[in-house]
C-alpha positions as CSV (number, residue, x, y, z in Angstrom):
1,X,-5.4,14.9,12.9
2,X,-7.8,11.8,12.8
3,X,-5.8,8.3,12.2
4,X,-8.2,5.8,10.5
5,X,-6.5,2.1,10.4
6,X,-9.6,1.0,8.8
7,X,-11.1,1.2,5.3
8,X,-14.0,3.4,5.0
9,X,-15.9,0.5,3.2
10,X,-15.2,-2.3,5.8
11,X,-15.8,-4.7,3.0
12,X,-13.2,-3.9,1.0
13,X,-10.4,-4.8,3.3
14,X,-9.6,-7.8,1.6
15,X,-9.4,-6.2,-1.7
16,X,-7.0,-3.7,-1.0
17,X,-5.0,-6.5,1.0
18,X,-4.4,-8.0,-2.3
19,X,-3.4,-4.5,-3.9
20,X,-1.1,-4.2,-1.4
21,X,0.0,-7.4,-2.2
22,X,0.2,-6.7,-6.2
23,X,2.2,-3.3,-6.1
24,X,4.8,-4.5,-3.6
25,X,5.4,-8.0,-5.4
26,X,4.6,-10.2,-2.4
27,X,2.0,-12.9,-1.9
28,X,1.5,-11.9,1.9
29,X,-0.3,-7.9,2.5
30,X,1.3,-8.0,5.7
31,X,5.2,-8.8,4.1
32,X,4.5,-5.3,1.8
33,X,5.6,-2.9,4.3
34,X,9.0,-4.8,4.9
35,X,9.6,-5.2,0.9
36,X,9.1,-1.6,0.8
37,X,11.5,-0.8,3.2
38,X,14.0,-3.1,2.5
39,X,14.1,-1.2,-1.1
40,X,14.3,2.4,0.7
41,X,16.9,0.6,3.1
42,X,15.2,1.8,6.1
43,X,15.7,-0.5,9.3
44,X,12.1,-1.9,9.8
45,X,11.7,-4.8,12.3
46,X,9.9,-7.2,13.2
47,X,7.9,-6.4,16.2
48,X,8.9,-2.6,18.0
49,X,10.3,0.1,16.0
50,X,10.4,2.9,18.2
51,X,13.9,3.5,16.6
52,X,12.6,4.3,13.3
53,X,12.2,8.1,12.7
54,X,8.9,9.7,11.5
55,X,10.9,10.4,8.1
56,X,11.4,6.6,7.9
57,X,7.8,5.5,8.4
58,X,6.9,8.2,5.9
59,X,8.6,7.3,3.7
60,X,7.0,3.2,3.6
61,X,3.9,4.4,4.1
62,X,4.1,6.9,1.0
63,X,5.8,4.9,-1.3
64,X,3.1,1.8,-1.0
65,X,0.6,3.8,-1.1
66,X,1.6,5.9,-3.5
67,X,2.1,3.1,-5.2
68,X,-1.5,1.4,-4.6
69,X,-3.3,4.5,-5.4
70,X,-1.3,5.2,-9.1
71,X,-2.5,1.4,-9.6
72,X,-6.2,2.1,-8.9
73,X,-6.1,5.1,-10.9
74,X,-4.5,2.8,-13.9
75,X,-7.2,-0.1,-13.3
76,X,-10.2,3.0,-13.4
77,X,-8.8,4.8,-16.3
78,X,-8.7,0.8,-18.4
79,X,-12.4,0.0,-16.6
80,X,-13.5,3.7,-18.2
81,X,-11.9,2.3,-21.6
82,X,-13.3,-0.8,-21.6
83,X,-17.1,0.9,-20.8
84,X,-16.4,3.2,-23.8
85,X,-16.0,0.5,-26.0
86,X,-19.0,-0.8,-25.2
């Protein structure tokens, strides 16, 4: 399996930085991951986590961006709205 740490659309880093942002209720991207887990009460540090399970990090990583993707869906189904109003 492939693992791609970057956005297809290099350009768009910054935007989805601020989604990230937006659905996790923090003004940092990079605090999101840690507000996540602190809600799923999984240990994530600071720094090394070879500790944390597979089923941990899963479990962040879904629930953001789960999260992100329900809120781009929500933001393209009111942009489709708004264009048939036009």
């Amino acid at each position: 399996m492939s693992r791609r740490r970057r956005p297809l659309v290099p350009h768009a880093r910054a935007g989805l930085d601020a989604l990230k942002a937006r659905v996790a209720n923090v003004s940092d991207p990079d605090q999101a991951k840690y507000e996540v887990a602190e809600e799923l009460d999984v240990p994530l540090q600071h720094g090394y986590n070879g500790q944390l399970s597979a089923h941990d990090a899963g479990r962040v990583g879904g629930q953001l961006g789960g999260k992100m993707v329900k809120e781009m869906v929500r933001m393209a189904l009111e942009a489709a709205s708004q264009k048939d109003r036009m």
